[in-house]
N, C-alpha and C positions, 0 to 999 in steps of 0.2 A: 693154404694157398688160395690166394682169390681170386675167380675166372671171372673174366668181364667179357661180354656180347657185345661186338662193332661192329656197325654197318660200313659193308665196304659202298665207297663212291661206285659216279659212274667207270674212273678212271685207273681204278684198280688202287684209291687211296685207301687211308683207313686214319682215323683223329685219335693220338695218343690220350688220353684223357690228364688232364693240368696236373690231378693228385700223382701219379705216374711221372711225369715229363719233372716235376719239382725233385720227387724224389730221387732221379737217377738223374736228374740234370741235366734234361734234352732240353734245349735252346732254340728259340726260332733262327735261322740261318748253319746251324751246326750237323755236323752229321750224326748216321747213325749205321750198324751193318748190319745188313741181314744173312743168316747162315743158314741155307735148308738143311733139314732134320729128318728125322726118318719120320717123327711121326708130327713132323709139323714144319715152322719156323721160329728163329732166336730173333731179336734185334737187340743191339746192341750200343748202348751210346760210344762214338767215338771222341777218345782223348785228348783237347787240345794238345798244343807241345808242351809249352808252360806245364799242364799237369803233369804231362809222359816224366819229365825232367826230373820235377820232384819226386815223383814216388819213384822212379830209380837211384834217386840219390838217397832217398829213404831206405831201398832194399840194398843198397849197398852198405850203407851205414849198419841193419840189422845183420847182415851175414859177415861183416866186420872179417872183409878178407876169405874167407871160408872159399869162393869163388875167384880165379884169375883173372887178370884183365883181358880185357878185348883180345888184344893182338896177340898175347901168349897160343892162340890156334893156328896161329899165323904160320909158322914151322909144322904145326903138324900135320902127317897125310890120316885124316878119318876114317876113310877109308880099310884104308890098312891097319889102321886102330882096332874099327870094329870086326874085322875078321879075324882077328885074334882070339 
């Protein structure tokens, strides 16, 4: 794994470095999320729609039903599921 040293701004920035931002495909105007961690932080690029859409239609097509639809939760109490 490769650790790389950034200087933080005066403004609590930090410059993702090009080889990074290409490879996960952070985009100038796009987001990203940050998770605190216990022993640090994540960031995370976030997903246009367009891509969210595809790769659910992708993970759908792979599990080929194995999973119910959406609204099949829709009648049940979970609850009461998991105390069973």
């Amino acid at each position: 794994m490769v650790k790389l040293r950034l200087k933080v701004g005066p403004k609590g920035q930090i410059i993702i470095p090009k080889p990074l931002r290409e490879a996960y495909n952070i985009v100038e105007g796009g987001s990203v999320i940050i998770e605190p961690r216990e022993d640090g932080i994540l960031i995370r690029r976030v997903m246009d729609i367009d891509e969210l859409i595809s790769w659910i239609s992708k993970r759908r097509k792979k599990l080929k039903g194995i999973v119910g639809r959406l609204g099949d939760l829709v009648e049940i109490d979970l609850e009461w599921e998991f105390e069973k």
